[in-house]
C-alpha positions in Angstrom: 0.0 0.0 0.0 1.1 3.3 -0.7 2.3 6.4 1.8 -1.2 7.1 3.6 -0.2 10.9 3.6 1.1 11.0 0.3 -2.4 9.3 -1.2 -4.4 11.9 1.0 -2.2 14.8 -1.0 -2.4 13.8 -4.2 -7.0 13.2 -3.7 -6.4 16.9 -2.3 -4.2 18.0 -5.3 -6.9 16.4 -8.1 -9.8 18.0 -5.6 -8.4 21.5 -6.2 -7.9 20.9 -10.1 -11.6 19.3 -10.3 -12.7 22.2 -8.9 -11.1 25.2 -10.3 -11.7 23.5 -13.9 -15.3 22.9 -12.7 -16.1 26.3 -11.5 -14.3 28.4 -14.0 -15.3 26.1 -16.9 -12.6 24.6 -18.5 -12.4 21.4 -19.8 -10.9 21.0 -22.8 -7.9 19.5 -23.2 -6.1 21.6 -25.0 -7.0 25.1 -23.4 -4.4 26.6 -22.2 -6.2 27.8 -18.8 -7.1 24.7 -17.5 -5.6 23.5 -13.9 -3.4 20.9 -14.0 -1.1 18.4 -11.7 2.3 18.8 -11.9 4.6 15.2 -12.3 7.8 15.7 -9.9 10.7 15.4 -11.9 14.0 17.0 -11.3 15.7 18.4 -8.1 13.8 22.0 -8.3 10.2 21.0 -7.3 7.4 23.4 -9.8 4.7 23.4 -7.4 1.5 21.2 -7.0 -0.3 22.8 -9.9 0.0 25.2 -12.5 -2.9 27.5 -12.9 -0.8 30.2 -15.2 0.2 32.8 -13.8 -0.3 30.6 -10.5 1.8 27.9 -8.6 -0.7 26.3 -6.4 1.3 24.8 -3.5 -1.6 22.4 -1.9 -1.5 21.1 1.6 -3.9 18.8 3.6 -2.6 18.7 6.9 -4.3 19.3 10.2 -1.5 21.7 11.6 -0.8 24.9 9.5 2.6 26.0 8.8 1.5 29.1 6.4 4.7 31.5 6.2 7.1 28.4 5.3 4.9 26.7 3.1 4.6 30.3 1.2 8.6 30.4 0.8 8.1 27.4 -0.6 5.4 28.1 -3.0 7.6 31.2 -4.0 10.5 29.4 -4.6 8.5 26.5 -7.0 6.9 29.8 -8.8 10.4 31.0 -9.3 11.5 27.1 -10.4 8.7 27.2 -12.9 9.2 30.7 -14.1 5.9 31.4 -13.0 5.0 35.1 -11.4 3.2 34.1 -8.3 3.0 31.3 -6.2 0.2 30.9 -3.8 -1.2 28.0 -0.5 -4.1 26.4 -0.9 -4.9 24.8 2.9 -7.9 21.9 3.2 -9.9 22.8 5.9 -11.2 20.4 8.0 -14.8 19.2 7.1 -15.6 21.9 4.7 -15.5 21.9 0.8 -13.3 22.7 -1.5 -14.5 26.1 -1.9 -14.0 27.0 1.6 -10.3 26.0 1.6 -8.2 28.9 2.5 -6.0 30.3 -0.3 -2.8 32.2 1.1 -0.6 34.8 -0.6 2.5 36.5 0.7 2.0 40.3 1.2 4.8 41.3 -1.3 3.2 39.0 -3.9 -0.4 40.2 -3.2 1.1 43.5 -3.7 2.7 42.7 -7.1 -0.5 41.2 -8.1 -2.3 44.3 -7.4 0.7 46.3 -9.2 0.5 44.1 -12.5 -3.0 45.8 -13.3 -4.3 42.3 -14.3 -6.9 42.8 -11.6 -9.9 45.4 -11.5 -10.3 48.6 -10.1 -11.4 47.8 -6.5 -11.7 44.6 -6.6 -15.3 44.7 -8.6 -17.0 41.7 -8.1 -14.1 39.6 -6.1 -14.0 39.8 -2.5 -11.2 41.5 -1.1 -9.0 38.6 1.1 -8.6 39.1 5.1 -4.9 39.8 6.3 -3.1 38.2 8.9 -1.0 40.7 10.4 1.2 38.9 12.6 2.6 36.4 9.2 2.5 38.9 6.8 0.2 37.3 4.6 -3.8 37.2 2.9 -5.8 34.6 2.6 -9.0 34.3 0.2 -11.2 31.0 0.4 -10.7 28.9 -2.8 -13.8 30.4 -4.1 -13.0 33.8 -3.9 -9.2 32.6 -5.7 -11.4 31.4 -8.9 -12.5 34.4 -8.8 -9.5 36.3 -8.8 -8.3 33.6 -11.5 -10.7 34.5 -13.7 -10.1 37.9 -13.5 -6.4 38.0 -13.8 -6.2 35.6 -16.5 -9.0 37.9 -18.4 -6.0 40.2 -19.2 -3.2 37.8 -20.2 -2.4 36.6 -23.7 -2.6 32.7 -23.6 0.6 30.7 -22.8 
């Protein structure tokens, strides 16, 4: 039997995919906006999933470690040339769309910088910020949102 913990990541990884593809509507194949899991291969690890311009770093674990798993998100972004790189943390008993989506402060702030999302935030909830870890945090179905919007003013990939 395989790693127990490992299995539990990987239903968590294909959770996220199935429902950011789901909600946002993509499904073909070929388009170049649709979620997908990442193999492992190589010593610089590129993140869970790539939801361009996105590095989705996912975790299923009862005891949150938010700052370091973000360094490490950043650093997969960076290892997959990617601009941002993002948390998304399972929470216990809820849905995927209530899982909480964490972004460093100095990336949030690039985001907002890039101009890829809209003037005050119309129609996407602004996320909550934790002071004390320097970070904000959306739930998953306020990210799709902000998916949506950013990708909205990207050429495709």
């Amino acid at each position: 039997m395989s790693n127990p913990s490992k299995a539990r990541g990987t239903r968590w990884e294909s959770t996220i995919r199935d429902y950011l593809n789901g909600t946002l509507g993509y499904s073909h194949p070929t388009d170049w906006r649709l979620v997908k899991r990442q193999a492992q291969e190589g010593a610089k690890d590129v993140g869970d999933l790539h939801a361009w311009p996105f590095i989705l770093e996912a975790k299923d674990v009862k005891s949150p470690a938010v700052p370091t798993w973000l360094r490490q998100a950043e650093a997969e972004a960076v290892n997959a040339g990617f601009p941002y790189g993002v948390v998304i943390h399972k929470v216990r008993g809820k849905g995927p769309a209530l899982a909480r989506v964490h972004i460093t402060d100095v990336t949030f702030q690039r985001l907002i910088g890039s101009g890829t999302l809209p003037d005050g935030f119309r129609g996407i909830s602004f996320p909550t910020l934790n002071t004390r870890g320097q970070y904000w945090t959306w739930t998953l179905a306020d990210f799709a949102q902000v998916l949506r919007a950013v990708r909205a003013t990207l050429p495709p990939v």
